[in-house]
C-alpha positions as CSV (number, residue, x, y, z in Angstrom):
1,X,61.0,75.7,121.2
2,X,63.8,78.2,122.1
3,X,63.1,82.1,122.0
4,X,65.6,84.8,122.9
5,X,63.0,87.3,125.0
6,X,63.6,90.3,127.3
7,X,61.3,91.4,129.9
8,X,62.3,94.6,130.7
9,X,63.5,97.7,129.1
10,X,67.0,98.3,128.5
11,X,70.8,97.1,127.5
12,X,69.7,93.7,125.3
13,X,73.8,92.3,126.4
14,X,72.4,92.5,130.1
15,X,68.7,91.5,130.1
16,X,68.2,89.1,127.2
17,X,67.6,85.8,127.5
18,X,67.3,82.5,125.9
19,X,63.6,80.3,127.6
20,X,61.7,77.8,126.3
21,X,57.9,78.4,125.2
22,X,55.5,76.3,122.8
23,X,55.1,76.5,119.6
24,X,53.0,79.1,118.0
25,X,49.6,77.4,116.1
26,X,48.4,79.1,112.5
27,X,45.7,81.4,113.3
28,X,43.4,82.9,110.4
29,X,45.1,84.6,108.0
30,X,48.6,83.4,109.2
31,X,51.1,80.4,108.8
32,X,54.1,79.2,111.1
33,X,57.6,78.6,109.3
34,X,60.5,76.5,110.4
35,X,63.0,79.9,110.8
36,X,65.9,79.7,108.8
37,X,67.5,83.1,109.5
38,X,66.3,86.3,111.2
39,X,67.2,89.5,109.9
40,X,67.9,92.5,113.0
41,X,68.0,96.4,112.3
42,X,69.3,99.1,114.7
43,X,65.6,99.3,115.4
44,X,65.6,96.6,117.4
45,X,68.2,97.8,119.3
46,X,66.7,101.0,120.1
47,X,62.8,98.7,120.9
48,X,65.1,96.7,123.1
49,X,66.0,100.0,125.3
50,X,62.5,101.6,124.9
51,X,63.9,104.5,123.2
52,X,61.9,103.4,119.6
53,X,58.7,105.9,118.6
54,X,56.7,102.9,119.0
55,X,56.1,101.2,122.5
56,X,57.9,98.2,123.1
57,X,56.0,95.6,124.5
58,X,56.9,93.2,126.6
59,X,58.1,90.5,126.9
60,X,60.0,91.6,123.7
61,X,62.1,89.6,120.9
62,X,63.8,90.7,118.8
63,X,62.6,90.3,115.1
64,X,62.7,92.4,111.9
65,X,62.5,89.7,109.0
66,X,61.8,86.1,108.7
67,X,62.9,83.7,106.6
68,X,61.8,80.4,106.9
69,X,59.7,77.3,105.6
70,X,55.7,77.0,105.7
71,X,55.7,73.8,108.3
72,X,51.8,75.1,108.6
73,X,48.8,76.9,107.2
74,X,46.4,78.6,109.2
75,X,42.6,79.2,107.9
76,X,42.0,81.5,104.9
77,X,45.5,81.5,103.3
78,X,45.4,80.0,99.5
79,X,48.5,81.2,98.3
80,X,50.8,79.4,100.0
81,X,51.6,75.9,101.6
82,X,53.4,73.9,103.9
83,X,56.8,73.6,102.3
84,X,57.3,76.7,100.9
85,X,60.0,79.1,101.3
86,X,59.1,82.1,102.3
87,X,60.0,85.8,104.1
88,X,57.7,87.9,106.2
89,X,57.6,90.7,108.2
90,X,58.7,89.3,111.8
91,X,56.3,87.9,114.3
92,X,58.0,89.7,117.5
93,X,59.9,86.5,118.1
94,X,63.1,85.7,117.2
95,X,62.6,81.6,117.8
96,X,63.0,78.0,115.6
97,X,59.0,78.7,114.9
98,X,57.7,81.9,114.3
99,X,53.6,82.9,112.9
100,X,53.3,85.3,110.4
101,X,50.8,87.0,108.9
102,X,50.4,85.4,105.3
103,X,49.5,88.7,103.5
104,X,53.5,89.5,104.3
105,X,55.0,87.0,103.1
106,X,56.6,86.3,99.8
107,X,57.5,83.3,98.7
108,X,61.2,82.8,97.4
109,X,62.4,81.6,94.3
110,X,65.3,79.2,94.7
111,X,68.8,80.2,95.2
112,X,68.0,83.4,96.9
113,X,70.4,83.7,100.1
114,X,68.6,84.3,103.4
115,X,70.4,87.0,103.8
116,X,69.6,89.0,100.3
117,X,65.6,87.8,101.2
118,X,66.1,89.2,104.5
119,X,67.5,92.6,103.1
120,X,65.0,93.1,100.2
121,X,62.0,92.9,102.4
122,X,62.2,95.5,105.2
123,X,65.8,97.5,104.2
124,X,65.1,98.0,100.4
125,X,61.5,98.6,100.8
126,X,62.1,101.5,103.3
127,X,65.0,102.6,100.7
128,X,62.5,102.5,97.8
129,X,59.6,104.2,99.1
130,X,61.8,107.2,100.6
131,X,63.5,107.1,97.1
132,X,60.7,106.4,94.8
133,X,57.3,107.8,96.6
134,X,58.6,110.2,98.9
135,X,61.9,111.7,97.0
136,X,61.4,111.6,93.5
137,X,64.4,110.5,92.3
138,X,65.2,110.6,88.5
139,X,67.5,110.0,86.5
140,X,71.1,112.1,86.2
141,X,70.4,113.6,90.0
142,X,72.9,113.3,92.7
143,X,72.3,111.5,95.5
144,X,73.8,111.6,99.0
145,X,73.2,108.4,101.6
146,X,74.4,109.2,105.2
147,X,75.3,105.5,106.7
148,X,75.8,104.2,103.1
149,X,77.1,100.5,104.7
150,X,74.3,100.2,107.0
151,X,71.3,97.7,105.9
152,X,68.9,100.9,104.8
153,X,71.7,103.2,103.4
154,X,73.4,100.0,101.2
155,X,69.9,99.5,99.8
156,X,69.3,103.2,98.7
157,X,73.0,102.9,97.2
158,X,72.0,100.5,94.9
159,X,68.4,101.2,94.3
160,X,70.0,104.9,93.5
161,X,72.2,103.2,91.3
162,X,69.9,101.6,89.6
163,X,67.2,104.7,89.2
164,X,70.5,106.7,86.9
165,X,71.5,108.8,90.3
166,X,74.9,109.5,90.5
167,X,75.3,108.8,94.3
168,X,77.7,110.1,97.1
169,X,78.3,108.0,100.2
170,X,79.2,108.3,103.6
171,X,80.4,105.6,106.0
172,X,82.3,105.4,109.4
173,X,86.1,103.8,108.5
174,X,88.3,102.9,105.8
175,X,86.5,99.1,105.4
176,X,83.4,100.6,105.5
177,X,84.0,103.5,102.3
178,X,86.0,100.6,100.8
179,X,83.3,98.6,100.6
180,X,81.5,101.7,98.9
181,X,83.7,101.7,96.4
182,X,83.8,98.2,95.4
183,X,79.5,98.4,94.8
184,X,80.4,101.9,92.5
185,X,79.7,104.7,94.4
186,X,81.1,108.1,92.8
187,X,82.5,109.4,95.9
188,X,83.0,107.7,99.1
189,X,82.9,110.1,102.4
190,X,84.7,108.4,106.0
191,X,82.6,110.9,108.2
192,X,85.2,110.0,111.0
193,X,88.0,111.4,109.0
194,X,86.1,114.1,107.7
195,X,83.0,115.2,110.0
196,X,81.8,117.8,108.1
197,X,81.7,116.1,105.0
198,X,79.7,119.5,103.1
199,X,82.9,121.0,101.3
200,X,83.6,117.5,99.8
201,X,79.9,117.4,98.6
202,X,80.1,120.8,97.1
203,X,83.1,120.3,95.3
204,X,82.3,117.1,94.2
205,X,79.1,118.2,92.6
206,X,80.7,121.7,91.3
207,X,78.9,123.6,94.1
208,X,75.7,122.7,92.7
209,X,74.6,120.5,95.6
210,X,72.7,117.3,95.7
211,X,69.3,116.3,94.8
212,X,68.3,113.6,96.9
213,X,70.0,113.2,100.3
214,X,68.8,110.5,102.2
215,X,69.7,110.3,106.0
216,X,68.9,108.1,108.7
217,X,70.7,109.4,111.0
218,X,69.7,113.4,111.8
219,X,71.9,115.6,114.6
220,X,74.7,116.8,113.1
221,X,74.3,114.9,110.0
222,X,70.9,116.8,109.2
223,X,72.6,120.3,110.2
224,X,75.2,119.2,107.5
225,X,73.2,118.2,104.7
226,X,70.8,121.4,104.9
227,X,73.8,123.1,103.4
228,X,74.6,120.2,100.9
229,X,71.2,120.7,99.2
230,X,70.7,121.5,95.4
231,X,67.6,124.1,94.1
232,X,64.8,122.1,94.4
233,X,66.6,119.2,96.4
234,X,64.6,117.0,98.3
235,X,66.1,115.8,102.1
236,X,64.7,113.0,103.5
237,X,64.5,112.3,106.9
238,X,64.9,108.0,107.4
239,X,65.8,108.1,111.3
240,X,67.9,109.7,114.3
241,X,70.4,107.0,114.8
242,X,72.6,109.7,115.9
243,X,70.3,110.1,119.3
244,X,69.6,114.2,118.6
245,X,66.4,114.9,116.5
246,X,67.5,118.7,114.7
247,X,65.8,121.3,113.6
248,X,64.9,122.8,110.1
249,X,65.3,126.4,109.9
250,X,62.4,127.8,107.6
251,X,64.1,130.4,106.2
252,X,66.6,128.3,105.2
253,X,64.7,126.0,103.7
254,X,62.7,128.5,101.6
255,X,66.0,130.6,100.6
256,X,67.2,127.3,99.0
257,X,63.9,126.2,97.8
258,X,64.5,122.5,99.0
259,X,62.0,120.2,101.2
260,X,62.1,118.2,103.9
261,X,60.3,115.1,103.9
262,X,59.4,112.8,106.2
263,X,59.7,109.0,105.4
264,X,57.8,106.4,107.3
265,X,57.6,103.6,105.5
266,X,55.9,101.3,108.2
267,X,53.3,103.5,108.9
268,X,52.9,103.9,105.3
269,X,52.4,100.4,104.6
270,X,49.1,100.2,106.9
271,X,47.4,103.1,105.7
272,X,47.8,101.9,102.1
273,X,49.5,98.9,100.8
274,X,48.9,99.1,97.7
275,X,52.3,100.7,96.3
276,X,53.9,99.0,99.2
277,X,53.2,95.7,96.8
278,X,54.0,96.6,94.1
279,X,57.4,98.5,95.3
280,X,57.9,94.5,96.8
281,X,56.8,93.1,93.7
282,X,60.1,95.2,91.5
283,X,62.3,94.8,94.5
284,X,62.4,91.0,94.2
285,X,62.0,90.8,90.4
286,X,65.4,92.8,91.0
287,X,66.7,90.4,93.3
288,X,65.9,87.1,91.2
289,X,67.2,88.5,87.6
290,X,70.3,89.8,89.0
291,X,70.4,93.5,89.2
292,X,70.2,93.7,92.9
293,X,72.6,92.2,95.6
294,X,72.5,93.1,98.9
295,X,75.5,92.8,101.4
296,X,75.4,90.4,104.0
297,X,77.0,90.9,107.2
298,X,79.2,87.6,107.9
299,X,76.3,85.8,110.0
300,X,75.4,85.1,113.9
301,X,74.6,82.2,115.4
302,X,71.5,81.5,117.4
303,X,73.4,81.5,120.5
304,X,75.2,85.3,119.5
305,X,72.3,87.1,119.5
306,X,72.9,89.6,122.0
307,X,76.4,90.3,120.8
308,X,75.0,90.4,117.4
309,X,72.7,93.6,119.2
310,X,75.4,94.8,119.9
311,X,77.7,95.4,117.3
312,X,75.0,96.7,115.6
313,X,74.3,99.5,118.2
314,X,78.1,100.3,118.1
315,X,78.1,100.4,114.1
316,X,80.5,97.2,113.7
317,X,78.1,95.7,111.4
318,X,77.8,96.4,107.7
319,X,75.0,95.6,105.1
320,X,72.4,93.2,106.1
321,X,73.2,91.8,109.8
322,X,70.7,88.3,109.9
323,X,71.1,85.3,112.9
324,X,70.9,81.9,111.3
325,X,69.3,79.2,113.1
């Protein structure tokens, strides 16, 4: 079968590659699925360069989600079968066949795109849990997404949406905040036009502040937000796409009475799955009656995957960026 693998650290354009390996057999607990589409996240671009706060291991592939159909079933697995459609978690390879472990994947009903399946799984489950179990959201607060076109931000636009938040986006370009505007936001933000986006914020929310302000990208976005934060507000901390990790000054923090939380949804997931299913369980519930629907990035071919790396390194993607095989 063909695999797109890397075998050493660094720019994906420059040192991936397409081989040829076998096929991967159904171990216990696992099945193999005829891929359909793979879904890729601006993690994978930062694995692919060693620069991700887990160890990249090589050789590497790059794979976030996987959707695909159940071509086998591997010992121990009695909720699914060969045939089915499914999405999972991805097996580390981005290839025709790909094993997964069964426990992760959730079978589709019919008529979901691959590229909605691909976005509810890994992007709207981080959204939820740093919404729902780490930020409290309720109903009538404000919320602020940083990155609000990417694949994590667009999910915690609509699942903000859909919680009774009044939500405040930023994005990088006029397509970008346009597209914010056509899925409802209250108040688009281009941070290239306008860096400092925290007057906009305050006046917006008559210098109350926000709420909820979720932000995946830290450096000067964090610095920013400290000062866009309501009494009580809670500022989540997603990622560092930015490259600089800030700092939280404690003073300021307790003068405004707000928190900073940490939100680490993968980590999460292994030391207790339990809400991690059920969060699943609503998210596609969502998806299949309607209420949710993700953007999809137009999507890559097989043979485009390290251009598809790299427009999402250098923000040219929007929503959910899959490859379709």
């Amino acid at each position: 079968m063909r695999i797109w693998r890397q075998h050493e650290l660094g720019d994906p354009v420059e040192l991936l590659q397409q081989e040829e390996v076998d096929s991967p057999a159904a171990g216990s607990g696992q099945i193999v699925v005829d891929t359909e589409a793979v879904g890729l996240t601006f993690v994978d671009c930062l694995m692919a360069r060693g620069l991700y706060q887990m160890e990249t291991r090589l050789p590497w592939s790059p794979c976030t989600e996987v959707v695909g159909r159940v071509r086998e079933v591997g010992e121990g697995v009695g909720h699914l079968t060969v045939g089915d459609r499914v999405v999972g978690i991805g097996g580390g390879s981005l290839a025709e066949h790909t094993a997964l472990r069964a426990s992760g994947a959730h079978k589709l009903a019919e008529g979901i795109s691959a590229g909605a399946a691909a976005a509810a799984l890994v992007n709207y489950g981080t959204s939820w849990f740093a919404l729902h179990d780490r930020g409290q959201i309720a109903e009538g607060e404000t919320l602020l997404v940083h990155a609000g076109m990417g694949g994590v931000g667009s999910a915690a636009v609509q699942l903000g949406q859909i919680a009774g938040a009044k939500v405040i986006a930023t994005a990088g370009g006029p397509e970008k905040t346009a597209l914010l505007k056509d899925i409802g936001v209250d108040l688009a933000i281009d941070y290239r036009e306008t860096p400092d986006f925290v007057d906009l914020v305050r006046d917006h929310t008559q210098g109350q502040g926000v709420n909820v302000c979720f932000d995946p990208v830290g450096g000067d976005v964090f610095d920013r937000s400290r000062r866009c934060m309501a009494w009580d507000g809670r500022l989540l901390v997603i990622g560092f796409t930015s490259g600089r990790i800030a700092d939280a000054p404690t003073n300021h923090i307790l003068l405004k009475n707000y928190s900073v939380v940490g939100v680490h949804w993968g980590a999460s997931v292994g030391r207790n799955p339990e809400p991690s299913e059920r969060a699943r369980q609503a998210i596609f519930a969502l998806l299949e009656n309607g209420q949710l629907d993700p953007p999809v990035f137009p999507p890559f071919a097989f043979k485009d995957v390290p251009t598809a790396l790299n427009d999402i390194y250098h923000r040219r993607t929007w929503g959910k960026a899959i490859v379709e095989l």
